[in-house]
C-alpha positions in Angstrom: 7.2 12.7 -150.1 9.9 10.1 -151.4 8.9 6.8 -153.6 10.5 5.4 -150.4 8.7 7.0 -147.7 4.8 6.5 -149.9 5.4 3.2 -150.0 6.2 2.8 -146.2 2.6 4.7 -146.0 1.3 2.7 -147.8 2.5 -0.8 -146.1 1.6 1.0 -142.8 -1.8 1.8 -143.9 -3.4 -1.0 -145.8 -5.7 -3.1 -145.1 -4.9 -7.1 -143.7 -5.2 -9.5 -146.9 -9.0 -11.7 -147.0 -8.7 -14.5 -144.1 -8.4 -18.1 -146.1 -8.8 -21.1 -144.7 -12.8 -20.4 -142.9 -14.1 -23.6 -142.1 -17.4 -23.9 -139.4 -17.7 -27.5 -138.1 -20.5 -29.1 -135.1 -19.3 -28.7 -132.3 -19.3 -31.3 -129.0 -23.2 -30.4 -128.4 -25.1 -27.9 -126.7 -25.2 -26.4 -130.2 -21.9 -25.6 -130.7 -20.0 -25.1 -134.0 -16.9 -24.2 -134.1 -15.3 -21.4 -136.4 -11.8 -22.2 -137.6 -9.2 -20.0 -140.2 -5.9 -19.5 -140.8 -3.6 -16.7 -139.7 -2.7 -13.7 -141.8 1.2 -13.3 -142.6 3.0 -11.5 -139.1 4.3 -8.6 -141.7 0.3 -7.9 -141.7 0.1 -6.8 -138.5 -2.9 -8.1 -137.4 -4.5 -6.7 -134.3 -7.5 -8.7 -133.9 -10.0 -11.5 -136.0 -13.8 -11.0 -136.2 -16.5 -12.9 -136.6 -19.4 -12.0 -137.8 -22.7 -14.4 -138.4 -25.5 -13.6 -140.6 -28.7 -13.6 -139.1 -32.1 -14.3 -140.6 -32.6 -10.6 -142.5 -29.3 -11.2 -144.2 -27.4 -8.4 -141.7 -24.0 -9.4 -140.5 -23.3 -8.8 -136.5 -20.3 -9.2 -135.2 -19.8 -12.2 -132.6 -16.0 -11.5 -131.4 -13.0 -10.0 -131.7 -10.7 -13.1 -131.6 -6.7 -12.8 -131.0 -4.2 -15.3 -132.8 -3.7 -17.2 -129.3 -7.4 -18.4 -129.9 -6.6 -21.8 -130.6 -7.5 -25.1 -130.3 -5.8 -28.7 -130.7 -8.6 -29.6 -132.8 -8.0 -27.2 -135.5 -3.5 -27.2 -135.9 -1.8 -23.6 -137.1 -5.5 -22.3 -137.5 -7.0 -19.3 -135.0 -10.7 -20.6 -133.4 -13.5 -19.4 -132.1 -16.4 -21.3 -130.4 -19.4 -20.3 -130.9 -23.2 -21.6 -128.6 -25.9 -19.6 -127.4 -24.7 -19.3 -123.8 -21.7 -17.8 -125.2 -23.3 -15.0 -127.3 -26.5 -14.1 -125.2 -29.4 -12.4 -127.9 -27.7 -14.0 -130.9 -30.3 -16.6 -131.4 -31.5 -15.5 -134.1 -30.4 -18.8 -136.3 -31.0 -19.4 -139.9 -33.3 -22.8 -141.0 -32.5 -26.0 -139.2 -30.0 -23.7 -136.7 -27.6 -23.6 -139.5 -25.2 -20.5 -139.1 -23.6 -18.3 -141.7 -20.1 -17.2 -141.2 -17.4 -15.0 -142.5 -13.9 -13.7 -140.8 -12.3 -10.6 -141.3 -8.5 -9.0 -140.1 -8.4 -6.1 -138.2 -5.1 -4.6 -139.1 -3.0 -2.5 -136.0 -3.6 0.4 -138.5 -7.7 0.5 -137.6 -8.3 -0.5 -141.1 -10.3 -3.9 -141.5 -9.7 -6.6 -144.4 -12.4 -7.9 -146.9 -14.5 -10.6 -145.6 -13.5 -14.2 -146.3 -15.8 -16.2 -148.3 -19.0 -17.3 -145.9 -18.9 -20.8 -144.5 -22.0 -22.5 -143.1 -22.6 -24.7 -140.0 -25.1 -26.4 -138.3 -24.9 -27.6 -134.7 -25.6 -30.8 -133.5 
């Protein structure tokens, strides 16, 4: 296989950079916070966002796989998700005071899933 053709693989193959730009903020009410980042590069080739939230035992579940039209006029040039009970049935399994622990990963077209961005925190109101 050539230099050329490795690197191509390689490209192809790697993994989305971390997401930057996570921010959780309350929401409208009705325990809502919403779940803002900004998008990956296009050259990435993101397929998909998730969102996972901590619960109590220090897992990670995944809330949503979020596409880059996911957006809101709220949050300019970032990706959004909103997250309240009704919208996640069985996921109330909060942290102290409701407060919710956040991180985003990409989800390359390849399969192949980026590091988590740093965790973000938010409470609803």
């Amino acid at each position: 296989m050539g230099l050329s053709r490795r690197l191509s693989f390689l490209r192809c193959c790697s993994p989305p950079g971390i997401v930057t730009g996570v921010e959780a903020q309350t929401g409208g009410g009705s325990g809502e916070v919403f779940v803002a980042w900004s998008p990956r590069p296009p050259g990435e080739k993101v397929f998909a966002y998730r969102v996972y939230r901590r619960v109590q035992t220090g897992v990670w579940r995944l809330l949503a796989d979020v596409t880059d039209s996911a957006t809101d006029i709220n949050f300019p040039g970032k990706i959004v998700l909103l997250d309240y009970p009704e919208n996640f049935p069985g996921f109330s399994d909060f942290g102290a005071s409701g407060e919710r622990t956040y991180v985003v990963t990409a989800l390359g077209r390849s399969g192949l899933e980026s590091q988590p961005s740093a965790p973000v925190v938010g409470s609803p109101p």
